[in-house]
Every structure is written in C-alpha cells, then in structure tokens.
N, C-alpha and C positions, 0 to 999 in steps of 0.2 A: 591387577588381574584383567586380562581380555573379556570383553564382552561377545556372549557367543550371540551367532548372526539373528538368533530370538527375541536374546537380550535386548540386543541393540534396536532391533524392529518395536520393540514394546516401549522403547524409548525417545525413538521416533514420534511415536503413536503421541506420547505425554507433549511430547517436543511442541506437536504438530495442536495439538491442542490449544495449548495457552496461548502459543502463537497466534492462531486464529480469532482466539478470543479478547484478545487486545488488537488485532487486525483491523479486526470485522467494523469497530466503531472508532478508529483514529488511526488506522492505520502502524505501521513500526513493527508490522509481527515478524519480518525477516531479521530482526535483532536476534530473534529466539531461535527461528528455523532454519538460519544458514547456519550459526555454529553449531546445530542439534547434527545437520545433516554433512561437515566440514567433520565432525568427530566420528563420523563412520567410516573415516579414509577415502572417500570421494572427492577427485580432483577440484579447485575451485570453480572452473568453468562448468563441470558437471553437478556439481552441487548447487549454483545459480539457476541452472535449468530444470533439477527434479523439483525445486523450490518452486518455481513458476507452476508445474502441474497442483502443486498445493494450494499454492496461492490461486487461482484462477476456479477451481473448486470453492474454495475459501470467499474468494470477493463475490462468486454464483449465486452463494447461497446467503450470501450476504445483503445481496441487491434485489433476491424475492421476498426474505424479511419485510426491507424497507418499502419495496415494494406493495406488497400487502397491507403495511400498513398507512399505506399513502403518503409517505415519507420521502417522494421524488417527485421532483418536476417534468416529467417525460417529454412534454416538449422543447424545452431546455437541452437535458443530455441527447436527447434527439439527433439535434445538429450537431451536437459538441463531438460526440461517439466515433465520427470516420475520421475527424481528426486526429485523434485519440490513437486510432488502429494504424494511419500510416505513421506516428511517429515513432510508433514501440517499436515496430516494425523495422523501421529504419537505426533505431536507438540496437536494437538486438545485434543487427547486420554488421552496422560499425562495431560492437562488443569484440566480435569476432577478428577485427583486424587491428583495433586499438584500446590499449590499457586504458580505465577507469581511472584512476584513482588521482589523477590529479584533478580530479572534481574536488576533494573531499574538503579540505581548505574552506572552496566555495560555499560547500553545503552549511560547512558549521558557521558561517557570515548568514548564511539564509534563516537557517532556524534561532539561530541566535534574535535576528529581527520578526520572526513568526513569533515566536515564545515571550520577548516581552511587550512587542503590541498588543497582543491577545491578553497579558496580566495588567495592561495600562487601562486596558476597554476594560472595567469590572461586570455592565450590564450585556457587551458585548454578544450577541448571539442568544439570548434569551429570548428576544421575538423576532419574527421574521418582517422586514423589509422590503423586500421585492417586490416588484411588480412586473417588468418588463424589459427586456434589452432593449437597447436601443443601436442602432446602425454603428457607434462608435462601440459600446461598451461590447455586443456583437462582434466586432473586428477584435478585440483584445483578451475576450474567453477563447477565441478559435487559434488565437495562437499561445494561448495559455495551453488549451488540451492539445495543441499539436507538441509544443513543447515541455510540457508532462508527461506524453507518452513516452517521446525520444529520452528524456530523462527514464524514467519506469521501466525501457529497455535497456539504458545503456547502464545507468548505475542501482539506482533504487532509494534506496534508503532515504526515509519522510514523503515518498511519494502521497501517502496517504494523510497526512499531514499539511501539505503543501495544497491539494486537494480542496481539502476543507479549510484552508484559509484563504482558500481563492473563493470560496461558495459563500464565507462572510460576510468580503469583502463586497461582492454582489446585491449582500443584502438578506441572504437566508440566515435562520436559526441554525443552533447548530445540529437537530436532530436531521433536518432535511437538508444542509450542508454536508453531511454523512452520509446520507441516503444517496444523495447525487455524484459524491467522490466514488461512494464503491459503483457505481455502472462505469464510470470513465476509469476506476481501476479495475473493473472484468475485462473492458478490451482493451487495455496496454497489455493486461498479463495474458488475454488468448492468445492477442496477434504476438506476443511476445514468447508463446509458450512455440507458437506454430514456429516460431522461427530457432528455436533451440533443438524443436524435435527434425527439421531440416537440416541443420548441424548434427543430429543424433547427440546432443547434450543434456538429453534426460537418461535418470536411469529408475526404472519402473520397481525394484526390486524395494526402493525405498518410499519411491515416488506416492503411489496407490494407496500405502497404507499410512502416510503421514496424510495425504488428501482424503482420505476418508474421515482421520480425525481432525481434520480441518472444519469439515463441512458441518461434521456436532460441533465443533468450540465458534464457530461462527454465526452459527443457527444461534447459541446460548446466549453468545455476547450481543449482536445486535437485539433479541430480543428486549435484554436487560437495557443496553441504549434506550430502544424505544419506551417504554415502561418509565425509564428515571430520567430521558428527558437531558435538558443544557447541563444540570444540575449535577451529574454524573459525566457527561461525556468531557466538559468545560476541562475539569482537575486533571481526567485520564488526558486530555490532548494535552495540557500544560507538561505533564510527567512524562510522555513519551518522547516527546520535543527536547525535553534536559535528558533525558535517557542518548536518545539518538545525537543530539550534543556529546556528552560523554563520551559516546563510543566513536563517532570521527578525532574527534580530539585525541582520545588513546590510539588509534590507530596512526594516526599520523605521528606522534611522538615515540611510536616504537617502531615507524616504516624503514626498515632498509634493516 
C-alpha cells in the first residue's frame, strides 16, 4: 500500500532521526537518510541535495555540542575550514557534470584500511596526543580538508569517518577527533548545500522536516558521545565503517 504524503513525511522525520544520531558522532548517517529520502520517489540527484539540507543542520548542531563542551581545537579547524569550503564546493560542481560512482571500489580499499587499523591500535584514541602542527604536518591536513571536502561533495559516504581518522592520526582522542570532524563536515555540507540549491537540487517539502529531526537526533547523539567518551564512540566508529563496507561492496555487486 502507498504511503500517503503524511505518512511518508513522519517517516522522514524517524529516518532523519537516527541518521543523525549515528551522524553526529562517527559520521555514515547518509547510509539511513538517502534510502529514507530515495524511497519517497525523489530523483537521485535530488535526494543527495535535500540530504545535504539535513545534514548541514545535523553537523550545526552537532559542532555547538562539541563546542560547548570544549571538545574542539578551534585554532586547528580554524585554518583547516576554507579549505574544507573550496573543496565541497568544487567536489558539488563536478557532481553535476560527472558520475560518482566509480569511486566506490576505492572507498571499500579506504575503509577497509580505516577499520582495521583503528581494531589493531586497541588503546588507540583514548588519550589525546597533540600538541601542535608543525609546517610539514600543516601542509598534509590542508590537503587532507581540501580533499575531504571535494570528496563530501562529490560522493560522501565515510566522510565522517575518514574525518576522525585523520584527527587520530594527528594525535587527538577520539572525542575531540569528533568534535573537529563535524566543524570541517558543517562546511563541506553548507558550501556543499549552497551549491545543490544553485542547481535547485533540493527539495524543501522533505528537506525542513527531515533537518529538523536531524538537529534533535544530533543534539541526543553527540551529547551521549560526550558523556561515554572513546568508550562508546571507538565500537560505534568500528560498526559504521563495516556497515559502510557492506553497503559499497552490495552496491557494486548489484551495479549495472
């Protein structure tokens, strides 16, 4: 039986929820929100961009959490941030003239090596590290966030993931490796949003009311993040990494 245009909206709403709520602290919510918003008959391209309005609400409110709780480095994302904004930007622009999806291959070789490094480090991300960039390490985050934006526009999937194992890798825990992934994913997904609604590839009918429950399932999950700490976020990043595995992998095996 058809779901009437209420239904479907209330289901959005649940969609846009969870999403968020796995979003907020590891990233992978588009696993949830693009088939929630693909099964209301919204074209692909237009369902990528109402998704963005979600997500970008979603990462907002995600990033004054952590914020709040002093869970970022702000002079860190600082610099990192403009990078960030011209590569969505440009990741969005190309979307438009050329298919994705012969990333996806690539992707499952990426997380494949995310997901068992991070199960090899067992102390891994428990205490923080960092101290300081230095001039070289500086040159290879700015082309980390230019080339996670451009990714985060042009395909997505484990952007948030990918994120927080570059923020490890640096030397953060992982609750403030979380806290600094979602600022560098608010502006892949604004400048990213900006560029879908200059295509006119949102559609607000679903957009508003999946981002509104975004912005509670994000609020809920980062908080819980903060609160439980490596201890809780470690397992949830492990899971959504084989999760997000799984789904390139079925995807490509049923492509064509």
């Amino acid at each position: 039986m058809d779901l009437t245009m209420w239904q479907m909206i209330l289901f959005v709403i649940a969609g846009g929820f969870l999403a968020a709520f796995v979003d907020s602290v590891v990233g992978g919510g588009g696993l949830i929100s693009v088939p929630v918003l693909l099964m209301t008959g919204l074209p692909p391209h237009i369902a990528l961009g109402t998704n963005k309005l979600g997500g970008t609400l979603s990462s907002l409110t995600s990033t004054l959490s952590f914020l709040k709780s002093g869970k970022i480095d702000l002079k860190l994302v600082r610099g990192l941030l403009p990078f960030t904004l011209v590569g969505a930007v440009a990741g969005t622009a190309a979307l438009q003239k050329v298919p994705s999806d012969f990333l996806k291959p690539l992707v499952v070789v990426m997380l494949l090596a995310v997901t068992v490094y991070t199960l090899t480090r067992k102390s891994w991300g428990d205490v923080s590290t960092y101290r300081k960039l230095t001039a070289k390490s500086g040159f290879y985050m700015a082309l980390a966030a230019l080339g996670m934006g451009f990714y985060d526009g042009f395909f997505g999937p484990g952007t948030g993931s990918f994120l927080i194992f570059i923020f490890l890798m640096l030397g953060f825990d992982f609750v403030t490796g979380a806290g600094n992934a979602k600022v560098l994913n608010f502006g892949s997904n604004i400048a990213s949003l900006s560029t879908f609604l200059f295509f006119g590839a949102v559609d607000f009918r679903y957009g508003i009311p999946m981002g509104l429950a975004m912005i509670a399932g994000s609020y809920v999950g980062s908080q819980v993040a903060i609160r439980k700490g490596a201890a809780y976020i470690r397992p949830l990043f492990i899971g959504m990494s084989v999760l997000l595995i799984g789904k390139q992998i079925w995807d490509l095996m049923h492509r064509g």
